[in-house]
Backbone as a printed PyTorch tensor [residue, N CA C, xyz], in Angstrom:
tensor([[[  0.8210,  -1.1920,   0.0000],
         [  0.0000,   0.0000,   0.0000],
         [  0.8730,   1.2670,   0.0000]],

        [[  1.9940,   1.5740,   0.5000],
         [  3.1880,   2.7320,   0.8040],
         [  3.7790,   2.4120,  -0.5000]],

        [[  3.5710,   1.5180,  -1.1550],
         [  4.5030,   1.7340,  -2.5790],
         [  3.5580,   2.2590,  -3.4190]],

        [[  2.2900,   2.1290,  -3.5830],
         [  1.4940,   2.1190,  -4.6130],
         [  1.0380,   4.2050,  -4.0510]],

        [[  0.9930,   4.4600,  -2.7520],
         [  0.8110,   5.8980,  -2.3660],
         [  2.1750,   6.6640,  -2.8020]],

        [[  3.1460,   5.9790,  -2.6660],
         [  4.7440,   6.7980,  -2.9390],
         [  4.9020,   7.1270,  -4.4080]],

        [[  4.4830,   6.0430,  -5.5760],
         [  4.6800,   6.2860,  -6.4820],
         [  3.4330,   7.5590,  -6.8010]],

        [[  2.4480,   7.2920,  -6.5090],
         [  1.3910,   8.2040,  -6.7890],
         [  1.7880,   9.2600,  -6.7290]],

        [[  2.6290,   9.6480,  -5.2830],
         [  2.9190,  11.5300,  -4.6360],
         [  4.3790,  11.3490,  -5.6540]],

        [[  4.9790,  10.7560,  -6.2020],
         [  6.3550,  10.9090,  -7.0660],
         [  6.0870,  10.7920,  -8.2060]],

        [[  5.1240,  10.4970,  -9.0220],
         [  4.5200,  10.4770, -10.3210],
         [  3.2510,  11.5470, -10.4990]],

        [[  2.8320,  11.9800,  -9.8110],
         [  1.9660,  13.0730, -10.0290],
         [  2.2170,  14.3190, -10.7300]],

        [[  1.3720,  14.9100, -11.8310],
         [  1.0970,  15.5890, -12.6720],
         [  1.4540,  16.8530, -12.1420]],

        [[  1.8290,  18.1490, -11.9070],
         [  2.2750,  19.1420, -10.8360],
         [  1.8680,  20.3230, -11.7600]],

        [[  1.3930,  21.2970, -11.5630],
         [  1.1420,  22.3980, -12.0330],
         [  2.3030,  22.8540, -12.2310]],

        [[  1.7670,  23.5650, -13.2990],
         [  3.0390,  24.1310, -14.1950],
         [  4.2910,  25.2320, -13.2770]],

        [[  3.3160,  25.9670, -12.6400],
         [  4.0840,  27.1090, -11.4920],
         [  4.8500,  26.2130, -10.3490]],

        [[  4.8720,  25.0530, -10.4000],
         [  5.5510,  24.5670,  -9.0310],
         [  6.4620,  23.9010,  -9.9400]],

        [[  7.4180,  23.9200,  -9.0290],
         [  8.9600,  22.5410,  -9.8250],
         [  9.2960,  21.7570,  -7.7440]],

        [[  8.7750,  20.5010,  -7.9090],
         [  8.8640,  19.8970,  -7.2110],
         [  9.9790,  19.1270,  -7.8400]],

        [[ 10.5590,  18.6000,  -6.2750],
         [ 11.6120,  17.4890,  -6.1550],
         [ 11.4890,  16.2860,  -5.2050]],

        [[ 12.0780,  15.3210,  -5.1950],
         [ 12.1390,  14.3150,  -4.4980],
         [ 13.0250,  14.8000,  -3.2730]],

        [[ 12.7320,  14.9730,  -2.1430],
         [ 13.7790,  15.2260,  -1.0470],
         [ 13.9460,  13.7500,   0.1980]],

        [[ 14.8810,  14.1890,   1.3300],
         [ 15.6920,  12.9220,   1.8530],
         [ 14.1620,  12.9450,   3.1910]],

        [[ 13.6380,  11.9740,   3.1900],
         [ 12.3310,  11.9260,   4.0560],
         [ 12.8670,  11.1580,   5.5090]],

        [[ 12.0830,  11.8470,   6.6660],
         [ 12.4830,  11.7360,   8.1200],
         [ 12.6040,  10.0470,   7.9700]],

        [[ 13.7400,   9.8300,   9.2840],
         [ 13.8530,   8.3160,   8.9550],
         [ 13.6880,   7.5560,   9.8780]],

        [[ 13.4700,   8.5880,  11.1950],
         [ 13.1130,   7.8430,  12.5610],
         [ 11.4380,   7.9860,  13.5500]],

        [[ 11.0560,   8.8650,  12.4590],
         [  9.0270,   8.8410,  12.4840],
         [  8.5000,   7.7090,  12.5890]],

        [[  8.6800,   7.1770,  11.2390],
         [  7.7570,   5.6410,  11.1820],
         [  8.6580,   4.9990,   9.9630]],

        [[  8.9170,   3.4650,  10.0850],
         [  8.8890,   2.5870,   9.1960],
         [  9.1440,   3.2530,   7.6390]],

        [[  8.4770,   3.5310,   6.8130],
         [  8.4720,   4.1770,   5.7080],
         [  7.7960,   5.3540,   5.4860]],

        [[  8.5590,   6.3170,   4.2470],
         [  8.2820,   7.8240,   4.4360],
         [  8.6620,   7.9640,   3.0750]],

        [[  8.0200,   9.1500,   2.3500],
         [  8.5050,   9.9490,   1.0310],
         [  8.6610,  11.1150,   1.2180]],

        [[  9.1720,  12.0220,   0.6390],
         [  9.4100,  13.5440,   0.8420],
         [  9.2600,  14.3190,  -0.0990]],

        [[  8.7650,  15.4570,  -0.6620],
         [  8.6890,  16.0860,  -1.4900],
         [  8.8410,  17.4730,  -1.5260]],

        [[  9.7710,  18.3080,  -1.9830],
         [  9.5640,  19.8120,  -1.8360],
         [  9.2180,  20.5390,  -2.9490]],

        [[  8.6850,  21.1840,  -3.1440],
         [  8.1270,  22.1540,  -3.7580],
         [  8.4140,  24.1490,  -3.9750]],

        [[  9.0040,  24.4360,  -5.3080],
         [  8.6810,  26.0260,  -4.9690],
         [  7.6520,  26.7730,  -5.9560]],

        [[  7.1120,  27.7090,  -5.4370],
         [  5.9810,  27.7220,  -6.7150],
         [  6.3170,  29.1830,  -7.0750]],

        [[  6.2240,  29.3550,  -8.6630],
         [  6.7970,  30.4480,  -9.4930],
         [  5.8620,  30.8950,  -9.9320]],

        [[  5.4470,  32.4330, -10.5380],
         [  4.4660,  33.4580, -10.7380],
         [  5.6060,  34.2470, -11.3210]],

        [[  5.4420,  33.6490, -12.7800],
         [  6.2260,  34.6810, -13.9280],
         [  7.7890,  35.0650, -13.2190]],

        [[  8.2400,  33.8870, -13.3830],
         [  9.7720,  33.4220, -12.5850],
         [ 10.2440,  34.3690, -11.2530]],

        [[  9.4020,  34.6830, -10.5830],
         [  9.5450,  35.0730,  -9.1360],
         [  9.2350,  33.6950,  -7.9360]],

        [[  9.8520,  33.3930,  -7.0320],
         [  9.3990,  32.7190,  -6.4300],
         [  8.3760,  33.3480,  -5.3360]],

        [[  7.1000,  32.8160,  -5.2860],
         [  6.3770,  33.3910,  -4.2580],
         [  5.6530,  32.1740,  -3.3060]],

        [[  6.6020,  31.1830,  -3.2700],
         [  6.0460,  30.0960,  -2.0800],
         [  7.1740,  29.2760,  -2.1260]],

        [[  7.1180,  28.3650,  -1.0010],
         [  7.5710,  27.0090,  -1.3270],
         [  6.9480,  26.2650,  -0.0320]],

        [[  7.1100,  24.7740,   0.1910],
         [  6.4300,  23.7960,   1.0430],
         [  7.1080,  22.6100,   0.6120]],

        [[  6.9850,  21.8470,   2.2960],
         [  7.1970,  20.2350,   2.0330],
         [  6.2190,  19.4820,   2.2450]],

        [[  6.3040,  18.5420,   1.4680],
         [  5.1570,  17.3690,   1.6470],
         [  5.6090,  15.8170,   2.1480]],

        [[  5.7650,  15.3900,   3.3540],
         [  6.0750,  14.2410,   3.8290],
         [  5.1880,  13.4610,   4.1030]],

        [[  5.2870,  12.0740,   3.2860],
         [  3.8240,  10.9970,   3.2070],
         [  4.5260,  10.0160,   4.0100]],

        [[  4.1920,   9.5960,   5.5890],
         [  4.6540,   8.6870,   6.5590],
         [  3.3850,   7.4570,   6.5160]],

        [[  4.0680,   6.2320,   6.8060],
         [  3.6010,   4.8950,   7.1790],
         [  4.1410,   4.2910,   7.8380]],

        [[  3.3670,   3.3980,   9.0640],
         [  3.3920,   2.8500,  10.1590],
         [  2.4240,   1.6840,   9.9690]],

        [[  3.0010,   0.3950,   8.8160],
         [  1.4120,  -0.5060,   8.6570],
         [  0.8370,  -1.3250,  10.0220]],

        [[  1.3600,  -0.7190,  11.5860],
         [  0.8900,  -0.9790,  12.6870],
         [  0.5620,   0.1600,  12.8880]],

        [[  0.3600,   0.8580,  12.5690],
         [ -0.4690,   1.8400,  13.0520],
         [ -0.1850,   2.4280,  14.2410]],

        [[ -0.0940,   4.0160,  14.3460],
         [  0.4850,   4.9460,  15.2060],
         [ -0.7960,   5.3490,  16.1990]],

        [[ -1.2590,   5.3680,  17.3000],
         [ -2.5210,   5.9600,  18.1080],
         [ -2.7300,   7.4040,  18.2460]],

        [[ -0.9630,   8.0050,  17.5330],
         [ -1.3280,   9.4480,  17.7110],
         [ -1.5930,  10.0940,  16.6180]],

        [[ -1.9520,   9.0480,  15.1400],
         [ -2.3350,   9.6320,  13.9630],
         [ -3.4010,   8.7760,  13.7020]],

        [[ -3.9370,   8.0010,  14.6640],
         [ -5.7000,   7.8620,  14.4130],
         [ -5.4340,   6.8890,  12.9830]],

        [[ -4.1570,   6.3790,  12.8830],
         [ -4.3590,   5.6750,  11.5360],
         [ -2.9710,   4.8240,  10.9570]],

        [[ -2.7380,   4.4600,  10.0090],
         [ -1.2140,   3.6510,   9.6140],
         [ -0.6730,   4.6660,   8.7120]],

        [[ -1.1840,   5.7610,   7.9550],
         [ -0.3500,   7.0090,   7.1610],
         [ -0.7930,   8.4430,   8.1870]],

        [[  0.7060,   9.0140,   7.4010],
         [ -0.0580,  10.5520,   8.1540],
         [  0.5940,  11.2630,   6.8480]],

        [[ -0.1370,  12.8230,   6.5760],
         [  0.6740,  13.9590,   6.1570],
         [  0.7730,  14.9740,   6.5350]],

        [[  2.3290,  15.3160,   6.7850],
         [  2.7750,  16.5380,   7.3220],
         [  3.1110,  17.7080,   6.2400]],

        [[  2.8050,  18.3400,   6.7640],
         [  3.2430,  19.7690,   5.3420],
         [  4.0930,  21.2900,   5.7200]],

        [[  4.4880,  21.7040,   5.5310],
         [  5.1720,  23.3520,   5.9840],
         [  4.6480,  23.6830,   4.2630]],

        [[  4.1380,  24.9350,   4.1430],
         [  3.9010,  25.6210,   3.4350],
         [  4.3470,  27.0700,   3.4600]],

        [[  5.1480,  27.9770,   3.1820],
         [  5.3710,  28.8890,   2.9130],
         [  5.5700,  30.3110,   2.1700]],

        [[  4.9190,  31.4090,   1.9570],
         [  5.0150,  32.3590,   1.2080],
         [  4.9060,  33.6200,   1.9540]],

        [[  5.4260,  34.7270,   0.8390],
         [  5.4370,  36.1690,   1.0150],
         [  4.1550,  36.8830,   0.9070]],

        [[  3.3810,  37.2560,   2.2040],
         [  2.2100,  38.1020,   1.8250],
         [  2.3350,  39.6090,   1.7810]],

        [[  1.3430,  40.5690,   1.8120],
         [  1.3240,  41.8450,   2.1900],
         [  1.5810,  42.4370,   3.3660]],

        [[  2.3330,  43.0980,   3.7820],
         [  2.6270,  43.1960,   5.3450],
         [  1.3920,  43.6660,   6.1200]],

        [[  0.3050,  44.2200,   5.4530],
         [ -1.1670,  44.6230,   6.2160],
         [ -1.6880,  43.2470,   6.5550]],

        [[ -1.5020,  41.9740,   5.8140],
         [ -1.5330,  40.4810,   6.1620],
         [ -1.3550,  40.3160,   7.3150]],

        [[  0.0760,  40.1020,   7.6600],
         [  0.3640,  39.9240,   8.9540],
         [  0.0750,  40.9060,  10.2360]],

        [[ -0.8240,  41.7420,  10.0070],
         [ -1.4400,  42.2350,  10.8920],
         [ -2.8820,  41.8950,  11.3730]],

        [[ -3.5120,  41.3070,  10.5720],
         [ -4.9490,  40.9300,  10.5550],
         [ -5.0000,  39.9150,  11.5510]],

        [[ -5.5850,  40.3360,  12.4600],
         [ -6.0080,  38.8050,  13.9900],
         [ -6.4360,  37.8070,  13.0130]],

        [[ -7.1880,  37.6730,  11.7990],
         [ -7.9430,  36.5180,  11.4590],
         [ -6.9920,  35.5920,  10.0470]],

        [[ -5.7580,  36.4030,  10.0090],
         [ -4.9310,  35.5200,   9.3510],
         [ -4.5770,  34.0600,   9.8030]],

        [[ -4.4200,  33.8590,  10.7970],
         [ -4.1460,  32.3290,  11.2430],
         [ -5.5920,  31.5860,  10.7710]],

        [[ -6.3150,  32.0070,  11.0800],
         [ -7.7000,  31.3950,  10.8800],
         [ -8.1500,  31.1830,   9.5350]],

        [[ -7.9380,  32.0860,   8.6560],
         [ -7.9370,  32.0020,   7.1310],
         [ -6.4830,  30.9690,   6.7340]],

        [[ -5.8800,  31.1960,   7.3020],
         [ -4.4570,  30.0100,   7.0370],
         [ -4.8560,  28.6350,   7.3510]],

        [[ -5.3650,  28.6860,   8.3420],
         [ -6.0580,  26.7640,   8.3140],
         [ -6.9830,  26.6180,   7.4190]],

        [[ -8.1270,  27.2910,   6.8090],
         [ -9.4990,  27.4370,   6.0920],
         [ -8.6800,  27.1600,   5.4550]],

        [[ -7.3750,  27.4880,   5.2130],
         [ -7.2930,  26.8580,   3.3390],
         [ -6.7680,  25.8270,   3.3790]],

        [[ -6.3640,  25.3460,   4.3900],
         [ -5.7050,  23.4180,   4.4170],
         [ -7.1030,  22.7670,   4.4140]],

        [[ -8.3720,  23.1930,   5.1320],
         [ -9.5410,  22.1820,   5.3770],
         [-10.6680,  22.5050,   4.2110]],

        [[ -9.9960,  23.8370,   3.5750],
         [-11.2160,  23.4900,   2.5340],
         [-10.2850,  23.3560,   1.0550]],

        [[ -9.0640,  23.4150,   1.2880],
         [ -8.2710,  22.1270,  -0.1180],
         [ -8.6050,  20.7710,  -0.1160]],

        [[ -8.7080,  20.2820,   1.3130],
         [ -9.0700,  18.9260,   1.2970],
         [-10.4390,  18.6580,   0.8920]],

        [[-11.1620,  19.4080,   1.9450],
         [-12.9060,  19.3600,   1.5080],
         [-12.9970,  19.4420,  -0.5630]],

        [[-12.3050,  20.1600,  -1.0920],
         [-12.9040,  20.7410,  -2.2160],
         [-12.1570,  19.2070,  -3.1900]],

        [[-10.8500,  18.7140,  -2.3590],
         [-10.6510,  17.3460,  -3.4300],
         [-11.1520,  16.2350,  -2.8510]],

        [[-12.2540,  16.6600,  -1.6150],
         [-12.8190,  15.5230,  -1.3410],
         [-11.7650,  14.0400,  -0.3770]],

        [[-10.7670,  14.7210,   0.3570],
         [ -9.7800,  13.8340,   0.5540],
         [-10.1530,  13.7020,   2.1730]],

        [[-11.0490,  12.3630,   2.4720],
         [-11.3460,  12.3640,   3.9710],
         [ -9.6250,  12.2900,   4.8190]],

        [[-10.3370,  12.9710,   5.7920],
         [ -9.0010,  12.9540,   6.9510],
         [ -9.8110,  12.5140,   8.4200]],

        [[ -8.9830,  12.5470,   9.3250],
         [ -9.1570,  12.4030,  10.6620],
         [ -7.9420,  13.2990,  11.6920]],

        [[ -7.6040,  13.6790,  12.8700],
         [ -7.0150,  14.0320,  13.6990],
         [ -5.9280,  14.9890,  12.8330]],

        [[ -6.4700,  16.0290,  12.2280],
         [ -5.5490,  17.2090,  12.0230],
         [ -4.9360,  18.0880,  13.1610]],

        [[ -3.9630,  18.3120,  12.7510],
         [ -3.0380,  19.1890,  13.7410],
         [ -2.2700,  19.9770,  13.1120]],

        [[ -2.1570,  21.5270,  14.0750],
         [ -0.7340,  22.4340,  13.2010],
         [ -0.5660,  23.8770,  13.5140]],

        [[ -0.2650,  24.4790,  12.6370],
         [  0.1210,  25.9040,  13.2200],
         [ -0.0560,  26.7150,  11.9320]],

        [[ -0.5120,  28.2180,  12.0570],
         [ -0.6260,  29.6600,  11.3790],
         [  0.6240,  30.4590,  12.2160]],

        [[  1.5020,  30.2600,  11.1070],
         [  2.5060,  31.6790,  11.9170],
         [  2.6870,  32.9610,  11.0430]],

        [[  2.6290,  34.4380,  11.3440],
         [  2.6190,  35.1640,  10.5650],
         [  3.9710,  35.8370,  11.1280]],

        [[  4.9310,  36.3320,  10.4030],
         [  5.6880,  36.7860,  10.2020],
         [  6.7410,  37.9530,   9.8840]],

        [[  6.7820,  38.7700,  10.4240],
         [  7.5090,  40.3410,   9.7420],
         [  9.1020,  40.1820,  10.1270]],

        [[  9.7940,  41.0250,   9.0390],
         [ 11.4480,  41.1850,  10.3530],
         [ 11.5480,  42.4520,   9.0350]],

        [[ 12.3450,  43.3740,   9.9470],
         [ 12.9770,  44.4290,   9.4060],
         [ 14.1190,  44.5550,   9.4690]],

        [[ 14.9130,  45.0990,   8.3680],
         [ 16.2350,  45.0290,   8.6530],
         [ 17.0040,  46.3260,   9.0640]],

        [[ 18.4160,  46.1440,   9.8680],
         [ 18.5750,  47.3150,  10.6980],
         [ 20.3150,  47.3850,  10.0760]],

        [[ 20.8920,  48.6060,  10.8880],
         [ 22.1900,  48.3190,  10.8770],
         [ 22.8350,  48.5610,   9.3920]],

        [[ 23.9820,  47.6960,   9.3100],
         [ 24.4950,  47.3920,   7.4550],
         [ 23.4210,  46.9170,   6.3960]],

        [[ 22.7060,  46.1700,   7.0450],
         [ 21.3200,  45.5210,   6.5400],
         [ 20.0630,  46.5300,   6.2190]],

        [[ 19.8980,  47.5310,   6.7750],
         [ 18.7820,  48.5930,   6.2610],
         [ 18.2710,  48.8130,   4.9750]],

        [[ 19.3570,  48.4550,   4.2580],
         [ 19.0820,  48.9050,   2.7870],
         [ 18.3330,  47.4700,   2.4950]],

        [[ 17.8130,  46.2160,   3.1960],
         [ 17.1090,  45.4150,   2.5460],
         [ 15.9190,  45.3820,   2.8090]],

        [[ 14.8800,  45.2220,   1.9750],
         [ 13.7210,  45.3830,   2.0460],
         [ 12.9550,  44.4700,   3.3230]],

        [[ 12.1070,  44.8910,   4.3330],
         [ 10.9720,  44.5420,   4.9160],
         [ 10.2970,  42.8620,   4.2590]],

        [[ 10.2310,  41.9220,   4.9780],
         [  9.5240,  40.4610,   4.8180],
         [  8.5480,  40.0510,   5.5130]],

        [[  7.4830,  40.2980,   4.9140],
         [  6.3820,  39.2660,   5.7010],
         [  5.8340,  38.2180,   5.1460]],

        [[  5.4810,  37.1760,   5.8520],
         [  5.3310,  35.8730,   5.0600],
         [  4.5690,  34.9510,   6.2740]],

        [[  3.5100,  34.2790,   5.6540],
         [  2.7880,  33.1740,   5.9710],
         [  2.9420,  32.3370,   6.1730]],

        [[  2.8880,  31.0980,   6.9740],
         [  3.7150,  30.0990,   7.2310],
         [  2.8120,  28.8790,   7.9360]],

        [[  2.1910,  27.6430,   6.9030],
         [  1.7080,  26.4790,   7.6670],
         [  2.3040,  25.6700,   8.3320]],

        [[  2.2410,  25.1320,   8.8760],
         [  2.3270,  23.4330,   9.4190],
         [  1.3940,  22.8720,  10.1030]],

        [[  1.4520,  21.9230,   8.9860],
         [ -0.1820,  21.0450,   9.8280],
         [  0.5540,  19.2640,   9.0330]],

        [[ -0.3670,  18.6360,   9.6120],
         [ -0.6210,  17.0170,  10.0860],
         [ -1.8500,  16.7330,   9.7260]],

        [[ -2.4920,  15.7970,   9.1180],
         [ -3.4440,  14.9550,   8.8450],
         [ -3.7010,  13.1960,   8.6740]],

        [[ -4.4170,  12.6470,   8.7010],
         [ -4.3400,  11.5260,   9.2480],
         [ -5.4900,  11.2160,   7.6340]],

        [[ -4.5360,  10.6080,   6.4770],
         [ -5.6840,  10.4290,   5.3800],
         [ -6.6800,   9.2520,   5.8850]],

        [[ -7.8590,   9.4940,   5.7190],
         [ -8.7260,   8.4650,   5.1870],
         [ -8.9520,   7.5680,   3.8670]],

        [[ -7.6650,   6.2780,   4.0040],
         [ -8.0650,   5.8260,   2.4760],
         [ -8.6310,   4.2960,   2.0280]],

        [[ -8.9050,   4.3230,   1.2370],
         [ -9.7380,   2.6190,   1.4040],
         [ -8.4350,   2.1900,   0.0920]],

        [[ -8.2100,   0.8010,  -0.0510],
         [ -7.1810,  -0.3420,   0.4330],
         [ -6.6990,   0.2420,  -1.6340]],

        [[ -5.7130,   0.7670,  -1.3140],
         [ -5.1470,   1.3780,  -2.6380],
         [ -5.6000,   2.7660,  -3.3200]],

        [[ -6.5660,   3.2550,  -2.6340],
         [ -6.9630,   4.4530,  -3.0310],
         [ -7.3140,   5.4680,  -2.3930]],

        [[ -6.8910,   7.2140,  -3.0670],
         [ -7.5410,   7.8600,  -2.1060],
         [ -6.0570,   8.6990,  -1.6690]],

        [[ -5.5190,   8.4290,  -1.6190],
         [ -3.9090,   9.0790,  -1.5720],
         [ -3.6200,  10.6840,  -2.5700]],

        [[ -4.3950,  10.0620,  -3.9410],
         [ -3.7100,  11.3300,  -5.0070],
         [ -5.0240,  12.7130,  -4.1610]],

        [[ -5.9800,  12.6200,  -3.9640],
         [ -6.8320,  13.9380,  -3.6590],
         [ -5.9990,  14.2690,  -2.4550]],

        [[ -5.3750,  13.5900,  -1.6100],
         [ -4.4960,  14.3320,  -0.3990],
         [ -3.4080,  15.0400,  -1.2690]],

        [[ -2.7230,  14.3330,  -2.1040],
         [ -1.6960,  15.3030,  -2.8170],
         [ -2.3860,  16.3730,  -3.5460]],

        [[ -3.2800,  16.3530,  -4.5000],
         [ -3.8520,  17.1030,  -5.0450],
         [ -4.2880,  18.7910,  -4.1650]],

        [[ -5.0440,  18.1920,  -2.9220],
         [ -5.2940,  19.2510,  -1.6540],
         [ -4.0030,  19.6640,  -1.3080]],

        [[ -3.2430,  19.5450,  -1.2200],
         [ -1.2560,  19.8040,  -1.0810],
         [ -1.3820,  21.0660,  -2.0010]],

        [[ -1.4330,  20.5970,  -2.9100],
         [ -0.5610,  21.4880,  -4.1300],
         [ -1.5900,  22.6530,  -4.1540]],

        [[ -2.7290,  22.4620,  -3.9000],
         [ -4.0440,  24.0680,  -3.6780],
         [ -3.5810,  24.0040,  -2.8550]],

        [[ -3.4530,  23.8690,  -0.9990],
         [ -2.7710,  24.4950,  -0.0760],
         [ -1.6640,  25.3040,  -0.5150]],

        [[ -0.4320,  24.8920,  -1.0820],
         [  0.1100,  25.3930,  -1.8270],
         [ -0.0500,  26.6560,  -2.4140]],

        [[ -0.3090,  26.3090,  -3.9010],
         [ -1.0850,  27.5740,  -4.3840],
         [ -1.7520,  28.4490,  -3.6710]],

        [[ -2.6370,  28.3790,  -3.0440],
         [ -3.8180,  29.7460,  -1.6120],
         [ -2.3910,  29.8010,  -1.2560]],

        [[ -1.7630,  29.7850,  -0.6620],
         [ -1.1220,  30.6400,   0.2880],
         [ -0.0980,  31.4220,  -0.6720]],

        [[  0.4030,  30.8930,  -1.7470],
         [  1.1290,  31.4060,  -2.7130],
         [  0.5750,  32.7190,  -3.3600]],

        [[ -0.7350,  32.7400,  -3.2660],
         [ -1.5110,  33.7870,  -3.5430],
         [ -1.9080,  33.1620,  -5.2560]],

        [[ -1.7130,  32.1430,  -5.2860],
         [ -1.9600,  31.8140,  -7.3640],
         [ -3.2940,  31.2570,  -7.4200]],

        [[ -4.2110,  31.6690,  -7.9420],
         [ -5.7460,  30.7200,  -8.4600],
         [ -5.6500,  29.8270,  -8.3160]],

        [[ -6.6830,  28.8340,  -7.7820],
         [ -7.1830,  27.5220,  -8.1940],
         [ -7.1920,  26.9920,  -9.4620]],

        [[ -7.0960,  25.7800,  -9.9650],
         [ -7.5470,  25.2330, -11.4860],
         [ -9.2620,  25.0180, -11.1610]],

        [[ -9.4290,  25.1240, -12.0310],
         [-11.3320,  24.7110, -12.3010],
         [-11.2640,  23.4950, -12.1770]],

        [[-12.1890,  23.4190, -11.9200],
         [-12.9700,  21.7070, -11.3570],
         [-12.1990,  21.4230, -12.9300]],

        [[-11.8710,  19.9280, -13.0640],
         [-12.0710,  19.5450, -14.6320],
         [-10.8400,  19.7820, -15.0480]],

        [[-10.1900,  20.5290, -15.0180],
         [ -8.5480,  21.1570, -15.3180],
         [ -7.7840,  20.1890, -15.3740]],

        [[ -6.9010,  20.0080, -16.0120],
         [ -5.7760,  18.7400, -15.6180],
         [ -4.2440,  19.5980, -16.0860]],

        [[ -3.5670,  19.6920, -14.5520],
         [ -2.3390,  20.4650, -15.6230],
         [ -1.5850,  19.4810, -16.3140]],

        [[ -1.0310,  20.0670, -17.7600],
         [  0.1930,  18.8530, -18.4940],
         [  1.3800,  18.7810, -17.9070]],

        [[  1.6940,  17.6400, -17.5460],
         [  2.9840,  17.6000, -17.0210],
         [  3.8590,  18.0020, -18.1800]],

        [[  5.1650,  18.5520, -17.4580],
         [  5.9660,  19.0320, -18.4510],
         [  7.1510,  18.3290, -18.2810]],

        [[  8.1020,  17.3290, -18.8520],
         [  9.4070,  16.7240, -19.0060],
         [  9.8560,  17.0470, -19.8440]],

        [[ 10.7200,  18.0570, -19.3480],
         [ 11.7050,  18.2860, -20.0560],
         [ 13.6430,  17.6890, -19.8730]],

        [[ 14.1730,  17.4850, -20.3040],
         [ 15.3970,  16.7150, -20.0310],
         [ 16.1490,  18.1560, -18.9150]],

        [[ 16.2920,  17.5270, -18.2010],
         [ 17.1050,  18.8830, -16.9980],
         [ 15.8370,  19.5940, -15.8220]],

        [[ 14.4290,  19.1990, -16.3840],
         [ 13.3340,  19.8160, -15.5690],
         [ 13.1280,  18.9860, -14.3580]],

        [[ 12.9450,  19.5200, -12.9200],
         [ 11.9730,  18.5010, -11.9270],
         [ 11.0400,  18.7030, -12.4180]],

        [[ 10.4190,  17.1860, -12.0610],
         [  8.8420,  16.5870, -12.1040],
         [  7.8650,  17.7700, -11.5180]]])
């Protein structure tokens, strides 16, 4: 079942704005793990990036309600009036639970964090511009029946992704083309 979910999150179709890679996945969590990082581009600026770690435990863990979990860090640059808004953390989870809701990817025992972000620079450093930036981490516990059900958790990834990146949704129906090119990540 962890081979047939691994290849899925390592063979998946990726919107054109993200260039994902295969990265070195935690090795003392559980039994077996994949890793994936991601940065997502808006007319060759980077304005996000995130990891996606798909863990299995086929005994099953009691503190993930299940035998897989996914963990994620998501990251991007917002408006600095952003990180002032009390209801940014709260709009920062809405978009992990309604990426999942909208690909339909049941979960159980989510967990995580909204951190918002500013630093200014002082000193020799003054002359660099002001950063504020958005910042997930959350945990989910997929709901999947016996080979399926894995790709809508990745799928909800890559819109988590995107929302916080600030880039549109695809329309229901959309399929992005994968692009291989010789020298390109997947």
């Amino acid at each position: 079942m962890f081979d047939d979910a691994a290849s899925a999150l390592l063979g998946m179709a990726w919107r054109p704005e993200l260039t994902v890679e295969e990265i070195p996945a935690p090795q003392r969590i559980a039994p077996q793990a994949v890793a994936i990082a991601a940065d997502v581009d808006d007319q060759d600026d980077e304005v996000g990036n995130g990891r996606l770690v798909l863990l299995h435990d086929p005994d099953g863990n009691p503190a993930w309600d299940g035998t897989f979990r996914c963990v994620t860090f998501a990251r991007a640059a917002v408006d600095p009036e952003m990180v002032a808004d009390p209801l940014l953390a709260e709009v920062g989870w809405s978009w992990l639970e309604d990426a999942l809701a909208r690909r339909g990817a049941a979960y159980v025992a989510p967990s995580g964090t909204v951190t918002a972000v500013t630093s200014q620079s002082f000193g020799s450093m003054e002359d660099d511009p002001g950063r504020a930036e958005v910042e997930i981490r959350a945990s989910w516990t997929p709901v999947l029946a016996e080979g399926d059900g894995i790709v809508a958790h990745i799928e909800a990834w890559q819109d988590l992704l995107c929302m916080v990146s600030g880039l549109p949704l695809l329309p229901d129906g959309v399929v992005p083309i994968p692009l291989h090119r010789p020298g390109r990540r997947r």
